[in-house]
Backbone bond lengths (Angstrom), bond angles and torsions (degrees), N, CA, C in turn:
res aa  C-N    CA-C-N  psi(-1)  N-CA   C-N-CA  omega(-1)  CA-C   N-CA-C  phi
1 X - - - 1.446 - - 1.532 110.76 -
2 X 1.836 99.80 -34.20 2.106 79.16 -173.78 1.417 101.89 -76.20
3 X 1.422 128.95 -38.78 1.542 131.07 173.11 1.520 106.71 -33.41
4 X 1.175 146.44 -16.19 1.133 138.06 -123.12 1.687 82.13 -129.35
5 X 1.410 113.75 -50.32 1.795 134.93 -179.08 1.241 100.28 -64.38
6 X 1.182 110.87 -47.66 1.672 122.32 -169.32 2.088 97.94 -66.96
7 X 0.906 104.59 -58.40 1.497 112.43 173.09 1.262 119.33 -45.21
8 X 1.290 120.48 -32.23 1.700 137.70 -157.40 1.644 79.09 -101.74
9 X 0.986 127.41 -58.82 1.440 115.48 -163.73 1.875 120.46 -72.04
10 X 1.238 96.59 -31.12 1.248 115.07 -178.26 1.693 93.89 -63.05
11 X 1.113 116.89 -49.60 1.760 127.37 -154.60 1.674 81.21 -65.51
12 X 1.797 99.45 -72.78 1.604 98.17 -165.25 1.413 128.44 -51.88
13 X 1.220 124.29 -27.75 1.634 141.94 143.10 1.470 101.34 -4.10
14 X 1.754 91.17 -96.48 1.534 105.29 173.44 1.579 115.56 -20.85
15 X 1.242 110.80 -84.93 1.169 124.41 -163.03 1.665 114.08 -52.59
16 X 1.067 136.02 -38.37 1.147 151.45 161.81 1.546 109.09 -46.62
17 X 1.811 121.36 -44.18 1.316 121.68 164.59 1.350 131.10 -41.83
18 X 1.572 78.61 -64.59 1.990 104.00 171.23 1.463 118.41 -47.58
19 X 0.974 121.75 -29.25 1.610 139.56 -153.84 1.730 88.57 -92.32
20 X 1.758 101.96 -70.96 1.303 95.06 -167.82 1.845 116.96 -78.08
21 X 1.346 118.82 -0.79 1.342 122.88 164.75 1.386 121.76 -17.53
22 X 1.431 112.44 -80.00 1.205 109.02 -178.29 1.157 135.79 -77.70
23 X 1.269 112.89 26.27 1.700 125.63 178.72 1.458 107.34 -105.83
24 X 1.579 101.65 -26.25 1.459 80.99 172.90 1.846 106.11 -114.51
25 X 1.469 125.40 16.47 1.378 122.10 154.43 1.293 117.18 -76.54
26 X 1.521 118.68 -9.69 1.626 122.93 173.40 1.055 104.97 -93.57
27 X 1.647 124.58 -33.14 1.546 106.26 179.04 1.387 114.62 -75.46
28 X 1.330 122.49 -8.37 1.516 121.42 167.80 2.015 106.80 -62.38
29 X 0.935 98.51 -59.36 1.307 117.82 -166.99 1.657 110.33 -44.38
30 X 1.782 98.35 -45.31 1.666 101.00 168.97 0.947 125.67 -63.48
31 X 1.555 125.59 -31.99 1.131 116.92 -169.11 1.638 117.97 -107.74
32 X 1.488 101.65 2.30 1.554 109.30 145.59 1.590 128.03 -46.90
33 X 1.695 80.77 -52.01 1.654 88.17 175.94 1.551 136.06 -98.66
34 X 1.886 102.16 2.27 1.281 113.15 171.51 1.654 97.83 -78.62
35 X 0.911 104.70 -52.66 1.860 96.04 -176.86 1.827 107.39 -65.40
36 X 1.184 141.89 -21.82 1.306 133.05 149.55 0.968 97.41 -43.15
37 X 1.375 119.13 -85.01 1.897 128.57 -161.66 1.609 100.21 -39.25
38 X 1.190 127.93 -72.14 1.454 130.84 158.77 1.381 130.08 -15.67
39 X 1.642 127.68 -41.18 1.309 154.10 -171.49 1.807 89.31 -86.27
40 X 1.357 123.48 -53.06 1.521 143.26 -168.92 1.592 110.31 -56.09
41 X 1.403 110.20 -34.47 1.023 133.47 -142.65 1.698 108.02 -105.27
42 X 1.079 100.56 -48.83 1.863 133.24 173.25 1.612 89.50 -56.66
43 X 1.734 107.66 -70.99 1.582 103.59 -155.59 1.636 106.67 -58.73
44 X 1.459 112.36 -35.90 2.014 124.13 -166.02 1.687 89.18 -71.62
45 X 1.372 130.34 -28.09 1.453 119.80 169.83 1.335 121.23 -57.37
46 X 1.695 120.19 -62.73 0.688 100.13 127.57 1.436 176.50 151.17
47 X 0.851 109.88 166.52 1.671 146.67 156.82 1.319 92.98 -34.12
48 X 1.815 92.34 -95.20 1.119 144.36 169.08 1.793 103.49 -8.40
49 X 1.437 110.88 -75.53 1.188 102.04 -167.00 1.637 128.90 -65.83
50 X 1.485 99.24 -19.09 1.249 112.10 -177.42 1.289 111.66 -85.96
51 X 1.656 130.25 -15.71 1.327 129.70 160.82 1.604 110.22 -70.10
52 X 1.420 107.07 -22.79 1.761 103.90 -172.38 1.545 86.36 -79.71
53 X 1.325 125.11 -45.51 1.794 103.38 -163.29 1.285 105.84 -52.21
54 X 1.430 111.71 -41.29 1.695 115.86 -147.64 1.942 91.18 -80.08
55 X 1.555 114.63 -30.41 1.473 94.25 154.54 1.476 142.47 -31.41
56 X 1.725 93.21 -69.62 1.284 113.00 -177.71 1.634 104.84 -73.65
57 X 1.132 150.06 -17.68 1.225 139.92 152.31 1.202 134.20 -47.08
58 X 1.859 104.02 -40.75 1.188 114.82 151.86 1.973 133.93 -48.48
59 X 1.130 104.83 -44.41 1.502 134.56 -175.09 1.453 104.08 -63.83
60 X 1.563 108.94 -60.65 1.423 102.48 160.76 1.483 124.92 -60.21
61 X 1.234 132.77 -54.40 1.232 114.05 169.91 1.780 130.63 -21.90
62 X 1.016 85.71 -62.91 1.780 118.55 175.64 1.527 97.99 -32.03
63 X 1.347 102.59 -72.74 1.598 110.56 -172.38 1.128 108.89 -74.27
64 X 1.395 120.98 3.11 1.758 107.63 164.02 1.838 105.38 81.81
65 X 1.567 121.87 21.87 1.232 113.33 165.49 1.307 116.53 -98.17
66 X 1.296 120.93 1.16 1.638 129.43 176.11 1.436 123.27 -129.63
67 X 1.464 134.87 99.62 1.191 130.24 -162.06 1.617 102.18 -58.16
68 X 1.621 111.73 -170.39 1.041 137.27 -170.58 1.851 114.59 -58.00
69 X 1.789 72.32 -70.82 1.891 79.31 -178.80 1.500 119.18 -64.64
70 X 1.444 118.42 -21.71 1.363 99.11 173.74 0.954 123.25 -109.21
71 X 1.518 114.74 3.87 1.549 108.94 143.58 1.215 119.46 -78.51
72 X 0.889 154.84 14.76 1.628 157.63 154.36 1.254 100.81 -68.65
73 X 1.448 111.63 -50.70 1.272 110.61 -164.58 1.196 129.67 -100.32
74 X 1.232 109.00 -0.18 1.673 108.75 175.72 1.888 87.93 -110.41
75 X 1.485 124.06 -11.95 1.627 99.23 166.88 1.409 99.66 -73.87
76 X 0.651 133.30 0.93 1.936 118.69 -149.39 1.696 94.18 -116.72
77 X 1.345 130.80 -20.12 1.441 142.96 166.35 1.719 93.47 -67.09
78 X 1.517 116.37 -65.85 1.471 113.38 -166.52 1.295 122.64 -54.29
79 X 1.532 112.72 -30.78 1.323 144.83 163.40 1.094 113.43 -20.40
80 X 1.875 105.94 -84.88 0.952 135.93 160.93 1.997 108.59 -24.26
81 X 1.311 108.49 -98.41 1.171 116.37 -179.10 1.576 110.21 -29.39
82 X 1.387 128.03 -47.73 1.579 110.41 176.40 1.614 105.58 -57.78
83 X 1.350 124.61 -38.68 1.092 104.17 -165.08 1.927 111.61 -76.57
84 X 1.175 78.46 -16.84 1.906 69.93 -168.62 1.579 113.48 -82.46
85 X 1.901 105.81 -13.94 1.543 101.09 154.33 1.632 122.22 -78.16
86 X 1.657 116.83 -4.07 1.085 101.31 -177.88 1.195 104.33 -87.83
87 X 1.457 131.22 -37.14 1.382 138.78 172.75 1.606 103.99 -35.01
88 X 1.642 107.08 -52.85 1.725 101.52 -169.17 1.638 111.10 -73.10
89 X 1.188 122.53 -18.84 1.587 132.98 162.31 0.934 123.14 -44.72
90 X 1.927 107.60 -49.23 1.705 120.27 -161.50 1.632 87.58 -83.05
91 X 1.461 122.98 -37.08 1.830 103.49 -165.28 1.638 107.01 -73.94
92 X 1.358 109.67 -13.46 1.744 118.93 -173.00 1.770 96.43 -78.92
93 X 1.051 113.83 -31.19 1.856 113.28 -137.13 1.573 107.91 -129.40
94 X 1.754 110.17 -25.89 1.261 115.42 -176.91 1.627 126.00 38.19
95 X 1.508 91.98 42.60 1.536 106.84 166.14 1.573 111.75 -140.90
96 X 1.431 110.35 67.20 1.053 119.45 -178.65 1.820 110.43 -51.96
97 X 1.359 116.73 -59.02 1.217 106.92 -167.55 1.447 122.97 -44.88
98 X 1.803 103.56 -52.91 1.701 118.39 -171.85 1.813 82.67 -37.91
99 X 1.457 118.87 -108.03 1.293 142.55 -163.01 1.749 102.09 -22.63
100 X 0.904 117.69 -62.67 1.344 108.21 168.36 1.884 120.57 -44.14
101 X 1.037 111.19 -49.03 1.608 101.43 -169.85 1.519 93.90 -76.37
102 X 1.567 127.43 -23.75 1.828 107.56 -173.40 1.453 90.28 -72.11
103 X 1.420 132.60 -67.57 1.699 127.12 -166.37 1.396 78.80 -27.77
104 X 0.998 127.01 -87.14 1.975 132.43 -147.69 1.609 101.72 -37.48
105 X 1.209 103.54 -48.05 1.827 103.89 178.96 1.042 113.02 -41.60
106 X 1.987 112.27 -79.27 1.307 121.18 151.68 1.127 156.62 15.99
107 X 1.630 101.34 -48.56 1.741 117.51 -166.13 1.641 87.77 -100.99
108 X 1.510 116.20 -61.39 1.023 155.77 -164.61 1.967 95.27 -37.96
């Protein structure tokens, strides 16, 4: 009789594995791609912020609170940095162009 429990449990074990298997091979899978999406999300932030400096860098110029040379040179740092998040976008997203022509909008 205990062979018999032992058998029943052993079987239902199994089966209970199998059953719940793919619930947790999908939750792998989400959260592969929630932390992509997450990773996606971080860099387009930002993006974001480094198009607002290079705004407001602009703005100051304009009004004459930032001379020449160091506005050259602190746009040309921000520059830099948009592009090297767009680079990390295009290897995530493989749509280099889209993301590239909005930065260009952006600055523009």
């Amino acid at each position: 009789m205990n062979v018999d429990i032992l058998i029943y449990v052993i079987v239902g074990a199994g089966a209970l594995a199998y059953v719940c298997r793919p619930l947790f091979v999908e939750r792998g899978e989400v959260e592969r791609t929630s932390s992509r999406e997450s990773k996606r999300r971080e860099l387009l932030e930002k993006r974001e912020q480094v198009l607002e400096a290079i705004r407001e860098i602009d703005f100051d110029h304009q009004m004459g609170k930032i001379e020449g040379d160091d506005y050259t040179e602190t746009r040309g740092r921000y520059e830099a940095q948009a592009i090297e998040l767009i680079d990390q976008l295009d290897k995530g997203n493989g749509k280099a162009g889209q993301i590239e022509d909005l930065v260009e909008q952006e600055i523009a």
